[in-house]
C-alpha positions as CSV (number, residue, x, y, z in Angstrom):
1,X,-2.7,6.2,24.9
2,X,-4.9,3.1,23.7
3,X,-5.9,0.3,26.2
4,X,-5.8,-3.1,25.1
5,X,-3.5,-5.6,23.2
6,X,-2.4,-4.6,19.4
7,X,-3.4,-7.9,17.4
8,X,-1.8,-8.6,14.7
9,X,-3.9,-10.7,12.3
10,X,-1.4,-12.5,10.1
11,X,1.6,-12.0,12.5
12,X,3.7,-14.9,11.4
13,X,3.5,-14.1,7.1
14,X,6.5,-12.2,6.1
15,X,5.0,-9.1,6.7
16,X,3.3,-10.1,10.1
17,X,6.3,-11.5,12.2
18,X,8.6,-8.1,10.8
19,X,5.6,-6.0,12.0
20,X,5.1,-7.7,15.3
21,X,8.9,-7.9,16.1
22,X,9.0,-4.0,15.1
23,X,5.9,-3.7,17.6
24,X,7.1,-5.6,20.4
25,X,10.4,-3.4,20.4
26,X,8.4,-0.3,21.9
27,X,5.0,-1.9,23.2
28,X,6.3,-4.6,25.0
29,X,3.8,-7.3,26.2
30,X,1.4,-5.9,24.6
31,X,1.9,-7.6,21.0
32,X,-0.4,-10.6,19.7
33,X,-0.2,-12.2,16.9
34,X,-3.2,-13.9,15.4
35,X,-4.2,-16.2,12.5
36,X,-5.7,-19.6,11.6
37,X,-2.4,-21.2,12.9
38,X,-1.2,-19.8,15.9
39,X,1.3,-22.5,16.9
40,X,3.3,-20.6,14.0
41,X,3.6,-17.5,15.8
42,X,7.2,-19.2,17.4
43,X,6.7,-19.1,20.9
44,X,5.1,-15.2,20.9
45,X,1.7,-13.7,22.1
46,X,-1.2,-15.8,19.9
47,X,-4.6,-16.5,19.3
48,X,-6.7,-18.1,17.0
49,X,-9.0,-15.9,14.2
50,X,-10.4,-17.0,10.6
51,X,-10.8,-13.1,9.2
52,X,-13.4,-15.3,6.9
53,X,-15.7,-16.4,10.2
54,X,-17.6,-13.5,12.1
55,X,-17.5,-15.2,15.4
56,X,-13.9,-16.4,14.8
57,X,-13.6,-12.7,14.8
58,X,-15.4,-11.8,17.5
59,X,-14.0,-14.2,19.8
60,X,-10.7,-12.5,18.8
61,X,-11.2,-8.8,19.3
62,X,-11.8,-9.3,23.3
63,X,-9.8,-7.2,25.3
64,X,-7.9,-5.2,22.0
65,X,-7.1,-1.7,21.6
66,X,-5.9,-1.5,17.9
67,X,-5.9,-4.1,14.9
68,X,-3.1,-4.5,12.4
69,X,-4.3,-6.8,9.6
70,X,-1.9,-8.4,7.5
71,X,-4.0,-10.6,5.7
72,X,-6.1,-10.1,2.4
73,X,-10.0,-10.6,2.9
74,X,-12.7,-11.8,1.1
75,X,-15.0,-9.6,2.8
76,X,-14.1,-6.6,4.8
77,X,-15.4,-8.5,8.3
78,X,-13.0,-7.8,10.3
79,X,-13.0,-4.0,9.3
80,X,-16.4,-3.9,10.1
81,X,-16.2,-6.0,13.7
82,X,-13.4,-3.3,14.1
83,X,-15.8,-0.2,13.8
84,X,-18.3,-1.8,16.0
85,X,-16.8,-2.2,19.2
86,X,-15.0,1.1,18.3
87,X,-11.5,-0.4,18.3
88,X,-8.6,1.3,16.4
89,X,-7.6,-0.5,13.0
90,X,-5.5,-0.4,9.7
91,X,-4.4,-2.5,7.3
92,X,-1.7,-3.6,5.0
93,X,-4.0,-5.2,2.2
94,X,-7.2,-2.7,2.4
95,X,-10.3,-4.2,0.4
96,X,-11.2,-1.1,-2.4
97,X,-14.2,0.3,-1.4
98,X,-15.5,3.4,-3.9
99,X,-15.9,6.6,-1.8
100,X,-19.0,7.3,-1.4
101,X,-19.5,3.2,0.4
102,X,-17.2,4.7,3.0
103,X,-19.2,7.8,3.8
104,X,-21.5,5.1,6.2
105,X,-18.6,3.2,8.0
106,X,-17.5,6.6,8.8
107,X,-20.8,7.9,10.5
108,X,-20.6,4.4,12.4
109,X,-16.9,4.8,13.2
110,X,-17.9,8.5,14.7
111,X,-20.8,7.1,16.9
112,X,-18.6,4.0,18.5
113,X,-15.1,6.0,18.7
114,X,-13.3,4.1,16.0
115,X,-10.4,5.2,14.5
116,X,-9.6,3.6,11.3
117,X,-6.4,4.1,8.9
118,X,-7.6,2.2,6.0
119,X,-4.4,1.8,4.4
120,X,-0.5,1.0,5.7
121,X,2.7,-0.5,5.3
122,X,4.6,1.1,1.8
123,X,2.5,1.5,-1.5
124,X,-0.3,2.6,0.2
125,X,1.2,3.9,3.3
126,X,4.3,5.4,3.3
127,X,3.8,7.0,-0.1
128,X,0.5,8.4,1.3
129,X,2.4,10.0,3.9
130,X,5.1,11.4,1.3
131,X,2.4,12.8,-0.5
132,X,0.6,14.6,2.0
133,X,4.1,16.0,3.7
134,X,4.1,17.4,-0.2
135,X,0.5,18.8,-0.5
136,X,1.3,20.5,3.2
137,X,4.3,22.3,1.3
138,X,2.9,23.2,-1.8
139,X,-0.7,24.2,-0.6
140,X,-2.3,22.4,-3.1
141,X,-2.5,19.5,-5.6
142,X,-3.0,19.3,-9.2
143,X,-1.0,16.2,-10.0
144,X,0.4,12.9,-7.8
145,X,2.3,10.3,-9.5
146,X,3.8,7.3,-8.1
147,X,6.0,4.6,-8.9
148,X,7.3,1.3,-7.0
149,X,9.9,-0.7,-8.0
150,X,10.5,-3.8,-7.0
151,X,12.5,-6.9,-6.6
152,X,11.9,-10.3,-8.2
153,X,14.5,-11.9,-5.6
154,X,13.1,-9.9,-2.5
155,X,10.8,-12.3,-0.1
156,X,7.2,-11.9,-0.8
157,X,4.0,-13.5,1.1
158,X,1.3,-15.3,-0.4
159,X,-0.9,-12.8,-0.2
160,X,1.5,-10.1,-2.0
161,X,1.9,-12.5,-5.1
162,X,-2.1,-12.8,-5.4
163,X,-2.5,-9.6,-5.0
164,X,0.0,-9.2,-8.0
165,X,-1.8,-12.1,-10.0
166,X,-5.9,-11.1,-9.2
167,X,-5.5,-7.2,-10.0
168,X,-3.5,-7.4,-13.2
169,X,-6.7,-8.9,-15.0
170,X,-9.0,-6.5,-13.7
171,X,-9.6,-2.7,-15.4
172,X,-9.8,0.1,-13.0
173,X,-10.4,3.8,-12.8
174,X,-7.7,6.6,-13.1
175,X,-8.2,9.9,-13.4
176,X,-6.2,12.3,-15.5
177,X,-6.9,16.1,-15.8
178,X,-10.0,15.5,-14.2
179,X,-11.7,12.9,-16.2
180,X,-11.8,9.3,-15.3
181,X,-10.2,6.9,-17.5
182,X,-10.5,3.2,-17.2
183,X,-7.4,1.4,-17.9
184,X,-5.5,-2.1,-17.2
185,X,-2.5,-2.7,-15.0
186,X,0.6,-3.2,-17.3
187,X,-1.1,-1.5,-19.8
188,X,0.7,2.2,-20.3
189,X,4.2,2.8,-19.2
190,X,7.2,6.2,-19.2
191,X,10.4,5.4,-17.7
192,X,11.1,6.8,-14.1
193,X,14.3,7.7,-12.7
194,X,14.4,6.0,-9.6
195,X,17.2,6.6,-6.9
196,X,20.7,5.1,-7.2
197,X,21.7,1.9,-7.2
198,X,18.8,1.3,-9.4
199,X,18.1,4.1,-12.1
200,X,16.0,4.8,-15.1
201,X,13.6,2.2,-15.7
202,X,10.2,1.5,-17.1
203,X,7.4,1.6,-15.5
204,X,3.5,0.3,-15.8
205,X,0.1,1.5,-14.7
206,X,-0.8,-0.7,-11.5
207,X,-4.1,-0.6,-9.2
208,X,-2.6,0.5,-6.3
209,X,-5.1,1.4,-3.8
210,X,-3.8,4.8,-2.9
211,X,-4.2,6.4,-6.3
212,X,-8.2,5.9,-6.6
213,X,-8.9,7.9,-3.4
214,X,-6.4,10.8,-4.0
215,X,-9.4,13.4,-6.2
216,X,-11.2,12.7,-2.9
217,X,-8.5,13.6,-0.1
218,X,-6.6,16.1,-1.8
219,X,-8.9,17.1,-4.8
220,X,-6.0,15.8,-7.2
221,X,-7.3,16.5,-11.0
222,X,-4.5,13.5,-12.0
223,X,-3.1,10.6,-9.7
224,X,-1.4,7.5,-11.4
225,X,0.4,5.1,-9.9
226,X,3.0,2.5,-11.6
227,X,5.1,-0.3,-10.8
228,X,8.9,-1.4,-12.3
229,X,10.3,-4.7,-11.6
230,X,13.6,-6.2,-11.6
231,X,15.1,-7.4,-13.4
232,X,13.9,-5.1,-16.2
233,X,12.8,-7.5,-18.8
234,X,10.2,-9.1,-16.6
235,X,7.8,-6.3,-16.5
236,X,8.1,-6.4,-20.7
237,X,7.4,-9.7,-21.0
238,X,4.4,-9.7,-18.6
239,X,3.2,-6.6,-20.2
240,X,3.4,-8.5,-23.9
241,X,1.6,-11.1,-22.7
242,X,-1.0,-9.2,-20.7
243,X,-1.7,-8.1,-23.9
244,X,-1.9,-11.1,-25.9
245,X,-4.0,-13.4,-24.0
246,X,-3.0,-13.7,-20.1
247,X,-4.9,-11.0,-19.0
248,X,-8.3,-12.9,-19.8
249,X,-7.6,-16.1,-18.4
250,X,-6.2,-14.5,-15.2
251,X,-9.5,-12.9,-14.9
252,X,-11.1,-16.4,-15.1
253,X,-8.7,-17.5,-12.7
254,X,-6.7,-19.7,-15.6
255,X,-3.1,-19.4,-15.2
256,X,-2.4,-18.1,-12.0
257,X,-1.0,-21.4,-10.5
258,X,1.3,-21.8,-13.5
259,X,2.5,-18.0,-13.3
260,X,3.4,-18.2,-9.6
261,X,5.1,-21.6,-10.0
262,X,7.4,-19.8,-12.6
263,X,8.0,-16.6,-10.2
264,X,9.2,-19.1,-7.6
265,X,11.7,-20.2,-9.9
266,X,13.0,-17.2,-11.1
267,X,13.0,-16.0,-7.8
268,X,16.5,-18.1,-7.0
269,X,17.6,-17.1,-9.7
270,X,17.9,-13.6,-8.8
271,X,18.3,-13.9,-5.2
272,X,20.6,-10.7,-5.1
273,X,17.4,-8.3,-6.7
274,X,16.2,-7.5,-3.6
275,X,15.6,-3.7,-3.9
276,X,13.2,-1.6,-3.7
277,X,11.9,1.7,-4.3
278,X,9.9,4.9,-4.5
279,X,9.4,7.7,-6.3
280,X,6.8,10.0,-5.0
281,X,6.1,13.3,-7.5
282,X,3.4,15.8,-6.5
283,X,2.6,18.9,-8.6
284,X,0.2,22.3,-8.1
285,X,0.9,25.8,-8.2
286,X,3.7,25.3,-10.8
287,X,5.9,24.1,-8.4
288,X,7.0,20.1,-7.4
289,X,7.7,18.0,-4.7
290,X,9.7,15.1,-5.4
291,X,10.5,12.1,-2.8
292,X,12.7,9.3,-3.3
293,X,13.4,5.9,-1.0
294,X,15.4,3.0,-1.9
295,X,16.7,0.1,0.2
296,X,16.4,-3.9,0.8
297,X,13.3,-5.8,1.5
298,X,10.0,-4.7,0.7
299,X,8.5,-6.5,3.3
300,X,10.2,-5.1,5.8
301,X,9.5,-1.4,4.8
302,X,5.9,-2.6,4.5
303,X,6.0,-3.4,8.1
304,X,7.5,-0.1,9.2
305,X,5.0,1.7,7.3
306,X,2.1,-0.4,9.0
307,X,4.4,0.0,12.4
308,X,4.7,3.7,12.3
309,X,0.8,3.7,11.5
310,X,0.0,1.5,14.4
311,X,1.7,3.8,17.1
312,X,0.0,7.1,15.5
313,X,-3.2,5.1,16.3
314,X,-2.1,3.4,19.9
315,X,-0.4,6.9,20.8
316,X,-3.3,8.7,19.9
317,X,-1.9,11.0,17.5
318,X,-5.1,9.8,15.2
319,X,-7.3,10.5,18.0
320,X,-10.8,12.0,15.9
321,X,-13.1,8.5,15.7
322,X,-13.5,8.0,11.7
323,X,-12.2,6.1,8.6
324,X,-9.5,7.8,6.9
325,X,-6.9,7.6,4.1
326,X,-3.4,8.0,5.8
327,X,-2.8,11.1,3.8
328,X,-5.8,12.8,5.5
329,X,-4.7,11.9,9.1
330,X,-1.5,10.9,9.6
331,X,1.2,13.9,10.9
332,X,4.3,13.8,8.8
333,X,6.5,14.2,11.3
334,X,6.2,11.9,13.7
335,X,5.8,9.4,11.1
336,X,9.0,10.0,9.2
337,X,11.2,9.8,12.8
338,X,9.9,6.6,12.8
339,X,10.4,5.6,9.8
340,X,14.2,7.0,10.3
341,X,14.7,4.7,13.3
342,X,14.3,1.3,11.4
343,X,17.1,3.3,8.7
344,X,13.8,4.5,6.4
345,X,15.2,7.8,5.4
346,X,13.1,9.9,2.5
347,X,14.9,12.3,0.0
348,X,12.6,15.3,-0.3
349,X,13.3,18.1,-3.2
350,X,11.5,20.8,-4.9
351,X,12.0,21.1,-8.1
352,X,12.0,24.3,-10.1
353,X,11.2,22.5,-13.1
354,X,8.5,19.9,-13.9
355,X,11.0,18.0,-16.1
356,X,8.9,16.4,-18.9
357,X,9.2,12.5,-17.9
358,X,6.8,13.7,-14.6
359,X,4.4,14.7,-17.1
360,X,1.7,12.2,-16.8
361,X,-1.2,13.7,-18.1
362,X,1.0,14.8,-21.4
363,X,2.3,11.3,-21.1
364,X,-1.4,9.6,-21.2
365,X,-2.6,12.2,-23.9
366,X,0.2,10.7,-26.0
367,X,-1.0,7.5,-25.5
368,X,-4.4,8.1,-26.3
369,X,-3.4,9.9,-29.4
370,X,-1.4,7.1,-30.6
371,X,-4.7,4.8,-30.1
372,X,-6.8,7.0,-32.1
């Protein structure tokens, strides 16, 4: 068992306060939630911390045993303060860094005893988790693909939405039989049969942390993510336009304001389009794993993701000091009991057949033979 208060940095966004009220349920007393405004933690555990200001951050970290942030940062600081004074951490929102960057947090982590799950809560996190339950089965991986749908009326924090609006401008690396291909989010799409209520629907490349580290955790030769929202004919629209112009001046920051304001909006609109869900398809040997989930509110799965995380680090199931993916640490098992308790229940199937819409490398092949 960890010693020490589990602070939650960002525990009153609407991931935060599910993830510390989840917390608080089976580590009683020992919750805290932090942030620049702690009077709007409602009457919990609180302190103040700017994840922008080292010393803010230092000041902080006294007296805690693991680190939950739920906040995006400029600058991975508070990672870093973290691995110093050897203090467990993840993190909802994990900053990309490129694989061989990590390789000296990881010495560092090894010499002060931290033990750092760079990535929770549901895209990365619980998919992670679903993939590696599926490499475990299948002995090895050739191929992961992912895709997360969600919904336009769920609730989603400030930080989700500029996540959403920052990466679709920016190209990033995929890599598809082996070979790295750089590509934009909303850019290539196949339709995915997601789980009832919600069925087949199109989905788009998305930079989704998980898929740029899986050739380096489980020597995948092709890992694509993809995203579907609803209602369908949003992720279209946004995709024509992407195409036509928005893309650029979201990449010089143009736009944004004006694209949020208009979610907001549409978001009353559709107040009942509140699902979500996963579909989690990993290939090798000839064989295939697939996993579904689907229920209500994102952010609430989020937090049980991060939650299940934070108790395999204050339990010390993660208990080797180092910076991991959650796919290379994190025991299945325990994970998915706890996901069960909050009603998180995975379907898991192999399937005999790799039926030809979970063909993504024949899908992007396609693709680039149409470009030629």
């Amino acid at each position: 068992m960890t010693t020490g208060s589990i602070l939650v940095v960002g525990g009153y966004g609407e991931v935060g306060r599910r993830l510390a009220v989840q917390l608080e349920a089976t580590q009683s007393g020992r919750v805290v939630v932090a942030g620049r405004h702690p009077e709007r933690a409602g009457g919990v555990r609180a302190r103040r911390i700017d994840a922008d200001d080292a010393a803010s951050i230092e000041r902080a970290l006294e007296g805690v045993g693991v680190v939950v942030a739920c906040v995006r940062q400029r600058e991975p600081q508070l990672l870093r303060a973290a691995v110093r004074r050897g203090i467990a951490y993840t993190s909802i929102a994990p900053p990309w860094m490129p694989w061989p960057e990590i390789e000296p947090l990881r010495e560092q982590a090894r010499r002060t005893g931290a033990r750092v799950v760079l990535a929770a809560g549901l895209e990365p996190g619980i998919t992670s988790v679903l993939v590696r339950a599926a490499a475990d089965r299948l002995g090895q991986v050739d191929a992961i693909e992912t895709a997360l749908l969600l919904g336009l009326g769920d609730a989603y924090g400030a930080d989700s939405m500029a996540f959403i609006l920052e990466e679709v401008g920016q190209p990033y690396s995929i890599v598809i039989d082996g070979q790295v291909q750089t590509v934009n989010a909303f850019e290539r799409s196949q339709r995915v049969a997601f789980p009832a209520p919600v069925g087949l629907r199109r989905a788009y490349t998305m930079p989704f942390t998980d898929q740029r580290y899986y050739s380096a955790t489980l020597g995948a030769k092709t890992a694509v993510a993809r995203i579907a929202l609803d209602p369908p004919w949003l992720a279209s629209v946004l995709s024509a336009l992407l195409a036509v112009g928005l893309r650029r001046l979201l990449l010089r920051g143009g736009a944004r304001g004006a694209v949020h304001g208009l979610v907001e909006k549409l978001r009353g609109r559709y107040s009942d389009r509140d699902h979500f869900a996963l579909v989690v398809d990993v290939r090798g040997g000839g064989r295939m794993i697939r996993s579904t989930l689907v229920g209500r509110q994102q952010a609430e799965a989020t937090a049980t993701g991060a939650s299940a995380v934070t108790e395999a680090l204050w339990w010390r199931e993660v208990d080797t000091p180092g910076v991991w993916l959650a796919e290379q640490i994190i025991a299945p098992a325990p994970f998915l009991t706890r996901l069960a308790a909050q009603g998180l229940v995975p379907v898991t199937e192999e399937l005999s057949v790799v039926p030809p819409s979970a063909g993504v490398a024949r899908a992007a092949r396609d693709h680039l033979s149409r470009m030629a």
